[in-house]
N, CA, C, O and CB atoms as a CASP TS submission, in Angstrom:
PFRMAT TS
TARGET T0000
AUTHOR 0000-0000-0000
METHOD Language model
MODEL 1
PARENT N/A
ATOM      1  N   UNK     1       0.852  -1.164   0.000  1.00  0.00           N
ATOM      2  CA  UNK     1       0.000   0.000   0.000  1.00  0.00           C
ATOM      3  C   UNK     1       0.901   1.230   0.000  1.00  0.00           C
ATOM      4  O   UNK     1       1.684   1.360   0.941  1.00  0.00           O
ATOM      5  CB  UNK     1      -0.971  -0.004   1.222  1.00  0.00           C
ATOM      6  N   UNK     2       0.867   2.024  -0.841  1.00  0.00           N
ATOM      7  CA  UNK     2       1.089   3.457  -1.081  1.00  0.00           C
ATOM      8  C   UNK     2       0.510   4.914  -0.638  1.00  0.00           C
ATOM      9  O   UNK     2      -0.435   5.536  -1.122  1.00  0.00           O
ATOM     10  CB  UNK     2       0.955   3.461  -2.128  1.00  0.00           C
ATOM     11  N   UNK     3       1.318   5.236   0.362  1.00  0.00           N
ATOM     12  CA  UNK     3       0.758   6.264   0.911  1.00  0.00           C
ATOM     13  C   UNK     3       1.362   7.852   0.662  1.00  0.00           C
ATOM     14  O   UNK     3       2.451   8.196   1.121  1.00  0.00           O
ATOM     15  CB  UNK     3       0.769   5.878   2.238  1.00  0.00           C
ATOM     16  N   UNK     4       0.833   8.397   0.183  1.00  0.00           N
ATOM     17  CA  UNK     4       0.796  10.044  -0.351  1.00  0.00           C
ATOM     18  C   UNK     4       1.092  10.588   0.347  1.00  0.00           C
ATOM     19  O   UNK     4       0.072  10.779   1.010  1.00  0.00           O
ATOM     20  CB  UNK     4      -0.223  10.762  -0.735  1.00  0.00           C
ATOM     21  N   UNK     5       2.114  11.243   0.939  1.00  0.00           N
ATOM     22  CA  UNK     5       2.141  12.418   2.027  1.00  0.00           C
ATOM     23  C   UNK     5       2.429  13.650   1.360  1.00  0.00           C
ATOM     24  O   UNK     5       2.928  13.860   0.254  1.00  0.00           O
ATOM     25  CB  UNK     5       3.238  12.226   3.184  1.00  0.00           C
ATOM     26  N   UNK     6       2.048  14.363   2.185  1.00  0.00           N
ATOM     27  CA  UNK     6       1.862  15.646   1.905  1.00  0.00           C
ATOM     28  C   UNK     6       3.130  16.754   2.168  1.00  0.00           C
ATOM     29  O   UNK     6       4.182  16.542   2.771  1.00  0.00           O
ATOM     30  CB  UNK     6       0.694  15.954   2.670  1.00  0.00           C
ATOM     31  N   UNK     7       2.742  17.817   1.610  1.00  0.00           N
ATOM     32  CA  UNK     7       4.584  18.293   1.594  1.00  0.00           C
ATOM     33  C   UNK     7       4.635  18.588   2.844  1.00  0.00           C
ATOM     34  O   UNK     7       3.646  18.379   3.546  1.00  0.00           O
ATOM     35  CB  UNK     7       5.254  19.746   0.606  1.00  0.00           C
ATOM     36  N   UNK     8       6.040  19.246   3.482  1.00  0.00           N
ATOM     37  CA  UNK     8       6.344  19.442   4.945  1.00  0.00           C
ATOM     38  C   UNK     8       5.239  20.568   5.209  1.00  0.00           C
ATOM     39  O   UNK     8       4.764  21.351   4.386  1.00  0.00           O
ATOM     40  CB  UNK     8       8.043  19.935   5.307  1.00  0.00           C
ATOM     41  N   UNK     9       4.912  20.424   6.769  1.00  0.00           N
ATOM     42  CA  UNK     9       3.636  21.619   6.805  1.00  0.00           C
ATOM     43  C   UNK     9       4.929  22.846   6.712  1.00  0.00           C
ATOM     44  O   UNK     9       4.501  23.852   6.147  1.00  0.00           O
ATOM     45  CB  UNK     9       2.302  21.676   8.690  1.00  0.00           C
ATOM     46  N   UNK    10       6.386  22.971   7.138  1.00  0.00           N
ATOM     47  CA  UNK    10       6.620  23.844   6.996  1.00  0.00           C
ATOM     48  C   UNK    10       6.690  24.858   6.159  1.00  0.00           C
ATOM     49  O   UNK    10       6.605  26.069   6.362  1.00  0.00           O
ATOM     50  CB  UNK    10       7.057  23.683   7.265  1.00  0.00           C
ATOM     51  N   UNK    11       6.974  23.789   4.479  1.00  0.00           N
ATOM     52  CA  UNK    11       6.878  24.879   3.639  1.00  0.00           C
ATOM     53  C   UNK    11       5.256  24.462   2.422  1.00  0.00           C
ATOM     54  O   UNK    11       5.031  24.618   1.222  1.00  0.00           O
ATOM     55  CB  UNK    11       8.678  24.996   2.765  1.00  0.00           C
ATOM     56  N   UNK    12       4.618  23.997   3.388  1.00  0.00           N
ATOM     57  CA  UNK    12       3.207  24.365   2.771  1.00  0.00           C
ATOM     58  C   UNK    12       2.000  25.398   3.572  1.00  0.00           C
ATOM     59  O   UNK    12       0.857  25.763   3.300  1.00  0.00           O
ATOM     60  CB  UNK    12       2.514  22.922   2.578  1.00  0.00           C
ATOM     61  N   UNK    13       2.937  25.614   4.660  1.00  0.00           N
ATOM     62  CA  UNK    13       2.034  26.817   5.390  1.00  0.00           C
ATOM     63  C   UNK    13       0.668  25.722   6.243  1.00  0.00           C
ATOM     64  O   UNK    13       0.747  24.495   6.304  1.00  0.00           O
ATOM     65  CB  UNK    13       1.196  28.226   3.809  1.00  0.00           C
ATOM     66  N   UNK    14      -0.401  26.489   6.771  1.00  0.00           N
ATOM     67  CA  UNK    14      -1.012  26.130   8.080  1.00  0.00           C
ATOM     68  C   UNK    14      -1.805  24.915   7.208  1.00  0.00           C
ATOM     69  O   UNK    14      -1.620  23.763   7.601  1.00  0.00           O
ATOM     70  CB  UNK    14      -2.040  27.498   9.029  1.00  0.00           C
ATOM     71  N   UNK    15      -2.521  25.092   6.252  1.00  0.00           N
ATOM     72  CA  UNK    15      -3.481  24.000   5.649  1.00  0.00           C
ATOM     73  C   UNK    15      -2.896  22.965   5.502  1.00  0.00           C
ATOM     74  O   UNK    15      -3.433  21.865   5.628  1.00  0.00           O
ATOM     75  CB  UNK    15      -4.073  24.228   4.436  1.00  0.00           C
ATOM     76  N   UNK    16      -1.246  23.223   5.099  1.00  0.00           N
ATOM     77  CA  UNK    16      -1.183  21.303   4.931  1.00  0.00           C
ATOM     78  C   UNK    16      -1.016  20.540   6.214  1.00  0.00           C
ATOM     79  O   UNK    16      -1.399  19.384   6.395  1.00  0.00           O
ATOM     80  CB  UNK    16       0.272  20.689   3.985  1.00  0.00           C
ATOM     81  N   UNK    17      -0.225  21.531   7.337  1.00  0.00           N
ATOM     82  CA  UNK    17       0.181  21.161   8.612  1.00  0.00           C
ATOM     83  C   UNK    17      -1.121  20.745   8.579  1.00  0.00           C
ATOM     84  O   UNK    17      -1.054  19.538   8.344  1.00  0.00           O
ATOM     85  CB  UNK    17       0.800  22.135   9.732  1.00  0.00           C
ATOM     86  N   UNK    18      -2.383  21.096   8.693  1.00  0.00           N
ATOM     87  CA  UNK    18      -3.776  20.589   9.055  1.00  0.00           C
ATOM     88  C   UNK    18      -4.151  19.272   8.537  1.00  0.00           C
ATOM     89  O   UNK    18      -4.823  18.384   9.061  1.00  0.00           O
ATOM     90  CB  UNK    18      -4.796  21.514   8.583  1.00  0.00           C
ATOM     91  N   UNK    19      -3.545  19.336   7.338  1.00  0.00           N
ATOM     92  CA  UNK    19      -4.023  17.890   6.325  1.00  0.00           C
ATOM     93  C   UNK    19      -3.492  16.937   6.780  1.00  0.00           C
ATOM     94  O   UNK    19      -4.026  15.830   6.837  1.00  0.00           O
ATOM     95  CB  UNK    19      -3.637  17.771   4.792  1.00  0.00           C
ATOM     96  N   UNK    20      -2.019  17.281   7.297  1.00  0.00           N
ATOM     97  CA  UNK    20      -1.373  16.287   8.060  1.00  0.00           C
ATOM     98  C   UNK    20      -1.718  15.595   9.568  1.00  0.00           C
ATOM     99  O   UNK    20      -1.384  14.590  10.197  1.00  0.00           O
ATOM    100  CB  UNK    20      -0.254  16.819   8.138  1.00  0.00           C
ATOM    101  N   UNK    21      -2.580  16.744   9.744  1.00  0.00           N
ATOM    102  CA  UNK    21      -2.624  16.254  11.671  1.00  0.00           C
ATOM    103  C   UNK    21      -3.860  15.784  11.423  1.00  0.00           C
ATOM    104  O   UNK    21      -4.358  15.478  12.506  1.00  0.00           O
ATOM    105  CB  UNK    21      -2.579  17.623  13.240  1.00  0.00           C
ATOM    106  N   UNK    22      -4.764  15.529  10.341  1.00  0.00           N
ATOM    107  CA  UNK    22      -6.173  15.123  10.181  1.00  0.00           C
ATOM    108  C   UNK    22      -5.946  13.684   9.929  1.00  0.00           C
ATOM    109  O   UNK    22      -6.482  12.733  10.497  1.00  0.00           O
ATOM    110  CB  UNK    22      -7.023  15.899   8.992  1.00  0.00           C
ATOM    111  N   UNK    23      -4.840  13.676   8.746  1.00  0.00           N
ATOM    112  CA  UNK    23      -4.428  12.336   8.286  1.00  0.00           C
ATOM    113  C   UNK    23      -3.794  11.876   9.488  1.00  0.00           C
ATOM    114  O   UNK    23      -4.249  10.804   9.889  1.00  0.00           O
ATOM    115  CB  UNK    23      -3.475  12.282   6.991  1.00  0.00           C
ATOM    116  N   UNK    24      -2.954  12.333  10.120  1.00  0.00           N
ATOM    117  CA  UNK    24      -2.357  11.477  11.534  1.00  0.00           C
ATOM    118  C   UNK    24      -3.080  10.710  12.076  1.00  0.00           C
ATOM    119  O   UNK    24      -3.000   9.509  12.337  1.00  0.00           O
ATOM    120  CB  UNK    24      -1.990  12.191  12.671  1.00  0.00           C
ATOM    121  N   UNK    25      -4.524  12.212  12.402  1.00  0.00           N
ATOM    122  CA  UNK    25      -5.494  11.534  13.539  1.00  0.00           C
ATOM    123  C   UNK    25      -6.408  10.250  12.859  1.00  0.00           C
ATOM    124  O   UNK    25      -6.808   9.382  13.634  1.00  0.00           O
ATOM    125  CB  UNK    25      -6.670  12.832  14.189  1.00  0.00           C
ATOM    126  N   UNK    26      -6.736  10.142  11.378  1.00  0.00           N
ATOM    127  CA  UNK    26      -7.047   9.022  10.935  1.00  0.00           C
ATOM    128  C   UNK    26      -6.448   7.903  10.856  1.00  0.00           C
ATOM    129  O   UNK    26      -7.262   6.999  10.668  1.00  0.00           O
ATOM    130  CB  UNK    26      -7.311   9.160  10.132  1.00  0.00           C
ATOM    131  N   UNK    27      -5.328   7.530  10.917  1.00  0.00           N
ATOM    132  CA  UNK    27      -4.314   6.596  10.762  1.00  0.00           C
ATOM    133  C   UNK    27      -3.962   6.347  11.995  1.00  0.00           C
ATOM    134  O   UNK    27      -3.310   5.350  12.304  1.00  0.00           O
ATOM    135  CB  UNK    27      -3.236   6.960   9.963  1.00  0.00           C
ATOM    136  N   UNK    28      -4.445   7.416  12.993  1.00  0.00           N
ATOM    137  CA  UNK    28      -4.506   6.521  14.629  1.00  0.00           C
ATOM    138  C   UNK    28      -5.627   5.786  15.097  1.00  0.00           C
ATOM    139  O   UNK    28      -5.509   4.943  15.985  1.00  0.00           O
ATOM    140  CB  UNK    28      -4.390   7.462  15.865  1.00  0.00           C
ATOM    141  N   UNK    29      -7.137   6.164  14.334  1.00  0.00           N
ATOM    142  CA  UNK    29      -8.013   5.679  14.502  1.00  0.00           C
ATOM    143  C   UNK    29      -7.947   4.244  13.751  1.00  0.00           C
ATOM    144  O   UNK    29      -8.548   3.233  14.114  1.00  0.00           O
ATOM    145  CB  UNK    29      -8.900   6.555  14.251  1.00  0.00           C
ATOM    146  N   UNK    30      -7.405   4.321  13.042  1.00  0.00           N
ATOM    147  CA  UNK    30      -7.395   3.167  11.945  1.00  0.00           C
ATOM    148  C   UNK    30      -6.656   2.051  12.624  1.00  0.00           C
ATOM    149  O   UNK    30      -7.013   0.873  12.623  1.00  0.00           O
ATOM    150  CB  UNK    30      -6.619   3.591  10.464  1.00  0.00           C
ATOM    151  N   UNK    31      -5.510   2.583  13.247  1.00  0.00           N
ATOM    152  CA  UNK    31      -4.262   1.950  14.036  1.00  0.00           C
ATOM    153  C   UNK    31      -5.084   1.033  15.337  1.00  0.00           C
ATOM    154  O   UNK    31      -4.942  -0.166  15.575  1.00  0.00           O
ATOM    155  CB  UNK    31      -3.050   3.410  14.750  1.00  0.00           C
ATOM    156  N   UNK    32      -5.837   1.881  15.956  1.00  0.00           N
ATOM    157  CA  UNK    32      -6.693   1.493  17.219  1.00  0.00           C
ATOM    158  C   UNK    32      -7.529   0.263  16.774  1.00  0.00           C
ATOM    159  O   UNK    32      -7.313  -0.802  17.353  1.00  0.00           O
ATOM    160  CB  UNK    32      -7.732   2.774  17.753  1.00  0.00           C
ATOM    161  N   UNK    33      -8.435   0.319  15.824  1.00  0.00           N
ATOM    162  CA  UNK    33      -9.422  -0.446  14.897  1.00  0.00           C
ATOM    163  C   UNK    33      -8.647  -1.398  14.686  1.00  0.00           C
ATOM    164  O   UNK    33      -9.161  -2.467  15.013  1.00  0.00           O
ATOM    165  CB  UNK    33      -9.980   0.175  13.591  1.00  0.00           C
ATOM    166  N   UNK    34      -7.490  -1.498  14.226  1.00  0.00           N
ATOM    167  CA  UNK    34      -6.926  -2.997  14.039  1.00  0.00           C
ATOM    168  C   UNK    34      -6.217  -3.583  14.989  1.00  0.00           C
ATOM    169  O   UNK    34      -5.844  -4.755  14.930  1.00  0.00           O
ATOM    170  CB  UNK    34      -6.096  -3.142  12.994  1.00  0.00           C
ATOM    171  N   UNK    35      -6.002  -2.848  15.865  1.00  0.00           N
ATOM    172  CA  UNK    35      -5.026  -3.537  17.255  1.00  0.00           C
ATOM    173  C   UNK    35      -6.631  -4.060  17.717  1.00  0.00           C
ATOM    174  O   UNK    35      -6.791  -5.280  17.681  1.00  0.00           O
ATOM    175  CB  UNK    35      -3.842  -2.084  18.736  1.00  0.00           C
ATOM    176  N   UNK    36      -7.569  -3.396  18.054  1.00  0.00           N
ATOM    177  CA  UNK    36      -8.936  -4.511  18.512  1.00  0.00           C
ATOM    178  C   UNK    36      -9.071  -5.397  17.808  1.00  0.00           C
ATOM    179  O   UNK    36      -8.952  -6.359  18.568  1.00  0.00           O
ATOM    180  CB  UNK    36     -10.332  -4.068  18.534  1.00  0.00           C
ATOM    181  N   UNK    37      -9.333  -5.960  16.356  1.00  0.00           N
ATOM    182  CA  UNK    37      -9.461  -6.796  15.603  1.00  0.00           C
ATOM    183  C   UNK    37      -8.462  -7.732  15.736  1.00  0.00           C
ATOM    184  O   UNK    37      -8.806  -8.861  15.385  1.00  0.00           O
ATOM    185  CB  UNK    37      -9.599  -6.336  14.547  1.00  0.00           C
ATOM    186  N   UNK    38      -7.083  -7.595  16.220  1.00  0.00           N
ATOM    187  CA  UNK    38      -6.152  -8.128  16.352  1.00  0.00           C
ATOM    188  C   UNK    38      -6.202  -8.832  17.557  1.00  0.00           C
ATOM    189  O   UNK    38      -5.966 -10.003  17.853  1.00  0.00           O
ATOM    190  CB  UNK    38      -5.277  -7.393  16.173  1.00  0.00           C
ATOM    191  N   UNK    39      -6.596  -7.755  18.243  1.00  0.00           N
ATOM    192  CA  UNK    39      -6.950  -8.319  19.908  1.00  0.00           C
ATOM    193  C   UNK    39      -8.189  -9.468  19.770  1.00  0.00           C
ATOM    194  O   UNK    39      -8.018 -10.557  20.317  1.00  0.00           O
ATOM    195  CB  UNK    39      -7.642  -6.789  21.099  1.00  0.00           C
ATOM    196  N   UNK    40      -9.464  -9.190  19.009  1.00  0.00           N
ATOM    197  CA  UNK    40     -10.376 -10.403  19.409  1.00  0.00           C
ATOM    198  C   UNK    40     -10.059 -11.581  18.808  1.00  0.00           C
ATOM    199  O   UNK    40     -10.269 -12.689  19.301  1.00  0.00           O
ATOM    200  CB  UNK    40     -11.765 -10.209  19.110  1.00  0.00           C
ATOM    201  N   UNK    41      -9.415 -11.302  17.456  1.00  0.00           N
ATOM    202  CA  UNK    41      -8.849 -12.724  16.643  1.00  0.00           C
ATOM    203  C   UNK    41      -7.866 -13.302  17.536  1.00  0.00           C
ATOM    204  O   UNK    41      -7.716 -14.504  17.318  1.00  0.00           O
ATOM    205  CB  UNK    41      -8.045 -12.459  15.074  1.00  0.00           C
ATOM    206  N   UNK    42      -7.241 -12.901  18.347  1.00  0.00           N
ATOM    207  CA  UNK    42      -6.245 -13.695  19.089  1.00  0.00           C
ATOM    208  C   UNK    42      -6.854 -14.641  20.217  1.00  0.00           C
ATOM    209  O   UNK    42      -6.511 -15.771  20.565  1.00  0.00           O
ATOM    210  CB  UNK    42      -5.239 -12.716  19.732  1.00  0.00           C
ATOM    211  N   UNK    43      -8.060 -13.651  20.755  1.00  0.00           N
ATOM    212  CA  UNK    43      -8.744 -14.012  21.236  1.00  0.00           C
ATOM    213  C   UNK    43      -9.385 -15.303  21.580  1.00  0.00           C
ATOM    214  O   UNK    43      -9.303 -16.062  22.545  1.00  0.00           O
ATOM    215  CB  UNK    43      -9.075 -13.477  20.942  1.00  0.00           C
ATOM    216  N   UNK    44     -10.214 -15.297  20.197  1.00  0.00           N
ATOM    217  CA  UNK    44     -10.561 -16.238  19.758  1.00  0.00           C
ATOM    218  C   UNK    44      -9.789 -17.176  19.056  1.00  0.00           C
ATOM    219  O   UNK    44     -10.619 -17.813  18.408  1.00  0.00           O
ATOM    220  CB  UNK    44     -11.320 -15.925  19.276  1.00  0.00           C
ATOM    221  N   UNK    45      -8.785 -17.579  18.840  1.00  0.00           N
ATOM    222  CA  UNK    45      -8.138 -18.297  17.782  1.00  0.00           C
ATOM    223  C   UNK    45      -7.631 -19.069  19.988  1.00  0.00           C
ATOM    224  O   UNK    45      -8.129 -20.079  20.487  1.00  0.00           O
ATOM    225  CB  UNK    45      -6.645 -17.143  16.068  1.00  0.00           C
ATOM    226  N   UNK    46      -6.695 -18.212  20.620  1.00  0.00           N
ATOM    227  CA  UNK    46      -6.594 -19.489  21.318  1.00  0.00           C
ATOM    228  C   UNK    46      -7.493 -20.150  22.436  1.00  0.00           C
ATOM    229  O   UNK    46      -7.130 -21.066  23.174  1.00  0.00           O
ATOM    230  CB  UNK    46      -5.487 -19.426  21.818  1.00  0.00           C
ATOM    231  N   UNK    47      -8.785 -19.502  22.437  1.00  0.00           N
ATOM    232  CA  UNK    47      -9.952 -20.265  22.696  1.00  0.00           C
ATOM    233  C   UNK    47      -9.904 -21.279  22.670  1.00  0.00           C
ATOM    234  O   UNK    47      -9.555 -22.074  23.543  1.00  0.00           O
ATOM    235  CB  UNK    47     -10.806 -20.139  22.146  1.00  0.00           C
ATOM    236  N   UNK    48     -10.530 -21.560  20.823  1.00  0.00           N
ATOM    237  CA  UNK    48      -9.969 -22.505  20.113  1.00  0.00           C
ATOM    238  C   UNK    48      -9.205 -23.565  19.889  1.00  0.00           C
ATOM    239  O   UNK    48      -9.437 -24.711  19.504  1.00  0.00           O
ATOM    240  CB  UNK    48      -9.747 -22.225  19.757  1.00  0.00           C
ATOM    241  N   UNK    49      -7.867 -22.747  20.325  1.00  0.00           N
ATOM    242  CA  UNK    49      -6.600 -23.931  20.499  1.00  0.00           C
ATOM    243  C   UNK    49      -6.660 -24.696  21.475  1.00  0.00           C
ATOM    244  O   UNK    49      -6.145 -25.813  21.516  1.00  0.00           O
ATOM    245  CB  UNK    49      -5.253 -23.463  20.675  1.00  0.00           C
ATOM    246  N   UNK    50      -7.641 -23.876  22.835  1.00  0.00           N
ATOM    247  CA  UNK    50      -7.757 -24.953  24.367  1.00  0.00           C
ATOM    248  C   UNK    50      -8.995 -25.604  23.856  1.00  0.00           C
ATOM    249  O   UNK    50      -8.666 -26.790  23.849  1.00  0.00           O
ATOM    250  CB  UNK    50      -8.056 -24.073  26.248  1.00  0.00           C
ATOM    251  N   UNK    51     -10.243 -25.541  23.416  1.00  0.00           N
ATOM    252  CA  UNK    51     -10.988 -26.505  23.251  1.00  0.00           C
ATOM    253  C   UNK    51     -10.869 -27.509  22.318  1.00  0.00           C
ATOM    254  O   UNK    51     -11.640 -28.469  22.309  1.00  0.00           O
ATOM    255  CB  UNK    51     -11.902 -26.093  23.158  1.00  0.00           C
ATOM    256  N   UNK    52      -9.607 -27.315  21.216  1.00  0.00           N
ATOM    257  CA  UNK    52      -9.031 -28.770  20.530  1.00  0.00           C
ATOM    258  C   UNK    52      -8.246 -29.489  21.495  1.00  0.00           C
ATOM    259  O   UNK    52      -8.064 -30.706  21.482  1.00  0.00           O
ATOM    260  CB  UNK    52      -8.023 -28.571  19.193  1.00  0.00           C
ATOM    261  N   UNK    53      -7.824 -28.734  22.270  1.00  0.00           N
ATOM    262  CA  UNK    53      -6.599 -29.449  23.398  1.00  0.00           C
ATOM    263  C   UNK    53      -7.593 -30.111  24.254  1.00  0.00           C
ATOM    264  O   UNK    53      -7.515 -31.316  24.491  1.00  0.00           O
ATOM    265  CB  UNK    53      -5.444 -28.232  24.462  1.00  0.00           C
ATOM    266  N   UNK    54      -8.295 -29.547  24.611  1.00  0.00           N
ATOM    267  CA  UNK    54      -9.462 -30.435  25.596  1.00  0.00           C
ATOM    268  C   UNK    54      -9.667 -31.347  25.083  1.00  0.00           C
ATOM    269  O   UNK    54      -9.282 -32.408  25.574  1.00  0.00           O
ATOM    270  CB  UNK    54     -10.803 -29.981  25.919  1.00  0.00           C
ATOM    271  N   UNK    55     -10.294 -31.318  23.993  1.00  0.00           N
ATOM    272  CA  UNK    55     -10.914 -32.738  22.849  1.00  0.00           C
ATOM    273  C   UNK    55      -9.974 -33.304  22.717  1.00  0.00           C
ATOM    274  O   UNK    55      -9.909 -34.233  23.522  1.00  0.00           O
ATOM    275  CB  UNK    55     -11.506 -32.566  21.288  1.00  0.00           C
ATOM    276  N   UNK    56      -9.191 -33.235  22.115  1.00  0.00           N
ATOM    277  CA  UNK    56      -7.883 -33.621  22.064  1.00  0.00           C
ATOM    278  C   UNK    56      -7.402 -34.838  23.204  1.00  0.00           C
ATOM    279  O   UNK    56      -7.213 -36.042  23.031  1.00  0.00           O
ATOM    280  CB  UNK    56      -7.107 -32.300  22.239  1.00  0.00           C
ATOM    281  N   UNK    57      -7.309 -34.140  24.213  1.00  0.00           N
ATOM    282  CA  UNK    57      -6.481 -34.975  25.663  1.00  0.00           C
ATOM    283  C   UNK    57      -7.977 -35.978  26.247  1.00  0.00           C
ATOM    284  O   UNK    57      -7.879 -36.963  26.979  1.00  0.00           O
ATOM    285  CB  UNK    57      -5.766 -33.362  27.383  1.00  0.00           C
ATOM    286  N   UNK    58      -9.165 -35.467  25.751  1.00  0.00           N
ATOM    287  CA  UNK    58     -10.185 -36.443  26.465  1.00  0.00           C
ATOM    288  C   UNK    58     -10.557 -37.663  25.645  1.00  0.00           C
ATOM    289  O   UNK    58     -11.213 -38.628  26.037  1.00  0.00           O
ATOM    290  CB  UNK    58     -11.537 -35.695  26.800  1.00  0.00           C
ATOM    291  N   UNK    59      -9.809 -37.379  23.928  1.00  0.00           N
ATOM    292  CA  UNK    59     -10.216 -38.050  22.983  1.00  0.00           C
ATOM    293  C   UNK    59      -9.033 -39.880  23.438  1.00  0.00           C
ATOM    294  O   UNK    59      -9.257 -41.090  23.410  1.00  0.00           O
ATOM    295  CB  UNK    59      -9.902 -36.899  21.304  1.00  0.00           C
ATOM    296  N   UNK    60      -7.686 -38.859  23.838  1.00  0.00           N
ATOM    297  CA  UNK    60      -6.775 -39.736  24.408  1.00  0.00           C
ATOM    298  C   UNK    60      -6.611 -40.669  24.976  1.00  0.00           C
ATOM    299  O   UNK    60      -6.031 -41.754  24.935  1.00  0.00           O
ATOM    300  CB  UNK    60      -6.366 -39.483  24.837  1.00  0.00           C
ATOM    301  N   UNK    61      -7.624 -39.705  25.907  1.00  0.00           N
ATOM    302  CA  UNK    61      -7.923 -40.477  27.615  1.00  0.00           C
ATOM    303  C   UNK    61      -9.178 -41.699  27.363  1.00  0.00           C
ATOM    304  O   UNK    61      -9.296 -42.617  28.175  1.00  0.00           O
ATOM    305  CB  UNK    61      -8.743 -38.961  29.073  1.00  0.00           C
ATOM    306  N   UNK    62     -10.137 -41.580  26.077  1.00  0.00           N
ATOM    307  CA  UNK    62     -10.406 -42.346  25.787  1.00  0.00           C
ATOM    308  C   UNK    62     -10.060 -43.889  25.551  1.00  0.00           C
ATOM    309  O   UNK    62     -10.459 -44.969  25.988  1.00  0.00           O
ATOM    310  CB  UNK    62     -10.590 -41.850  25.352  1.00  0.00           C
ATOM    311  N   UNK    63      -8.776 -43.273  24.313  1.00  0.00           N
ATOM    312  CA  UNK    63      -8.366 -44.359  23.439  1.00  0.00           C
ATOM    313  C   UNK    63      -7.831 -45.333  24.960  1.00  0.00           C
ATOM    314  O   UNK    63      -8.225 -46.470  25.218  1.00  0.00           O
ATOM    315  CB  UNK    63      -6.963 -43.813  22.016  1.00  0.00           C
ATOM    316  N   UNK    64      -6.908 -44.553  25.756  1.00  0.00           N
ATOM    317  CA  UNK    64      -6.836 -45.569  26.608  1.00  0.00           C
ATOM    318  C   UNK    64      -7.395 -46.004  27.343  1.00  0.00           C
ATOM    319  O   UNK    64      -6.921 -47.120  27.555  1.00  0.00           O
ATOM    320  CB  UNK    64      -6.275 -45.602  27.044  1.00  0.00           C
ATOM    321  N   UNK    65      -8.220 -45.813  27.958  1.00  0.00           N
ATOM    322  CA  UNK    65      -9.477 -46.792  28.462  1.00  0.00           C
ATOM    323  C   UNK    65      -9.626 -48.229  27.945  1.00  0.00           C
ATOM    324  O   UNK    65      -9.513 -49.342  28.458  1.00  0.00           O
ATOM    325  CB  UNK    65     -10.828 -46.149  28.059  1.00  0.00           C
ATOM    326  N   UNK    66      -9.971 -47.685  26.526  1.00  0.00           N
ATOM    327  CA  UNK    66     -10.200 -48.801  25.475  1.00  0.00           C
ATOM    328  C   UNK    66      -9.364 -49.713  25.598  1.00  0.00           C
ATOM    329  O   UNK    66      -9.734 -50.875  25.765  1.00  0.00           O
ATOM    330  CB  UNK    66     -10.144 -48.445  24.147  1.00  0.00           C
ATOM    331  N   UNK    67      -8.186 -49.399  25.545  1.00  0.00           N
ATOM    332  CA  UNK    67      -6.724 -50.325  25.341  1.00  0.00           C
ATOM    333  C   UNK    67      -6.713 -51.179  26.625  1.00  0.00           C
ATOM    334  O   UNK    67      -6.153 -52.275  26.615  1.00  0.00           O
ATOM    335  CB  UNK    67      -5.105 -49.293  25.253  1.00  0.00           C
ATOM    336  N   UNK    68      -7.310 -50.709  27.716  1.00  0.00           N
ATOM    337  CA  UNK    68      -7.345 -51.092  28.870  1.00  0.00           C
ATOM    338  C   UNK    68      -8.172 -53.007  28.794  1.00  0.00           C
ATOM    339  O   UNK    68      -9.239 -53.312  28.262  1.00  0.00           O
ATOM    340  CB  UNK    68      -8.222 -49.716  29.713  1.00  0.00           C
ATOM    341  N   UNK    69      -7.234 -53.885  29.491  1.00  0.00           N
ATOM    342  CA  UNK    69      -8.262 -55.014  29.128  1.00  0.00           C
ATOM    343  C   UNK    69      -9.453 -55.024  30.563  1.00  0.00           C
ATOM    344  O   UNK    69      -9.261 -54.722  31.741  1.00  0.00           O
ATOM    345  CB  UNK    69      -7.255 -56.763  28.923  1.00  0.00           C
ATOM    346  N   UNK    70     -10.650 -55.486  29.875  1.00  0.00           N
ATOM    347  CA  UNK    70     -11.467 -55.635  30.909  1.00  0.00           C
ATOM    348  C   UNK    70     -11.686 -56.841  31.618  1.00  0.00           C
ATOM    349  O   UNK    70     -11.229 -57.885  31.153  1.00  0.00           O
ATOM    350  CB  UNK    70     -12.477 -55.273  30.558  1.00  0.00           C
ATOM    351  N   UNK    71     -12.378 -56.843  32.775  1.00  0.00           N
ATOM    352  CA  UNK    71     -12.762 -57.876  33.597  1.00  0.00           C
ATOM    353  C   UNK    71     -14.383 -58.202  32.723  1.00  0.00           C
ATOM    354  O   UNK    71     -15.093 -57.265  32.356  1.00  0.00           O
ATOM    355  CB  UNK    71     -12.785 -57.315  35.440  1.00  0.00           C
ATOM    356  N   UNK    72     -14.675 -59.323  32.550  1.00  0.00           N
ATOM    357  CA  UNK    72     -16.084 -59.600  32.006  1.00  0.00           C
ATOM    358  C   UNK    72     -16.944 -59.730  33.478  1.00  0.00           C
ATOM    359  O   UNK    72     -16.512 -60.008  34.596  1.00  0.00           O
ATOM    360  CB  UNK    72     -16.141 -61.168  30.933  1.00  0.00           C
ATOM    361  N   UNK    73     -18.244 -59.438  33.059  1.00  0.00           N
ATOM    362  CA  UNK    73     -18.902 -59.996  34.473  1.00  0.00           C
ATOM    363  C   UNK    73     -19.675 -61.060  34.403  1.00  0.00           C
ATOM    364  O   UNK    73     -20.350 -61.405  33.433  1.00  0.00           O
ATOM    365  CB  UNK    73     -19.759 -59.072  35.157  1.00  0.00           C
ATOM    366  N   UNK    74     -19.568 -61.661  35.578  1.00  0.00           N
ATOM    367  CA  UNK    74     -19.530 -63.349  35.529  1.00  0.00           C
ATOM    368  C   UNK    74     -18.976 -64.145  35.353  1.00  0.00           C
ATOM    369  O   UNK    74     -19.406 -65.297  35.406  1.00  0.00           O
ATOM    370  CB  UNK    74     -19.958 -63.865  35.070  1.00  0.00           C
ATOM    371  N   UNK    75     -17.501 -63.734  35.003  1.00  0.00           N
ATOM    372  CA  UNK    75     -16.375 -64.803  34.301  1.00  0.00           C
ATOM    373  C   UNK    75     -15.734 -65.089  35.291  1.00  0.00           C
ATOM    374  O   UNK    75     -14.786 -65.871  35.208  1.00  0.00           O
ATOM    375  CB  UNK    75     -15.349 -64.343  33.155  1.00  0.00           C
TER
END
């Protein structure tokens, strides 16, 4: 992405200094907006990673059970 800046406010006088501190203040809002988006995807992604790990380790704890030999009843 290509971003346009504007000439120095010094030698464009008060309007560009303005264009600049408008564009700043947008590109901090923008900045904020994706650090949250960043923040809930992380969020959620290792949620995620503990409820495969759960499944995961109970799916385990299964298999061995299984493997386990049993006593029959009545035998």
């Amino acid at each position: 992405m290509t971003i346009e800046t504007t000439p120095y406010p010094a030698y464009g006088g008060p309007h560009a200094a303005g264009v600049l501190r408008v564009r700043a203040e947008d590109y901090r809002g923008a900045a904020e907006e994706l650090r949250a988006e960043l923040d809930a995807t992380e969020r959620y992604f290792t949620a995620a990673f503990e409820r495969v790990d759960e499944s995961s380790s109970t799916r385990d704890r299964i298999r061995e059970l299984a493997k386990r030999p049993t006593r029959r009843i009545g035998a």
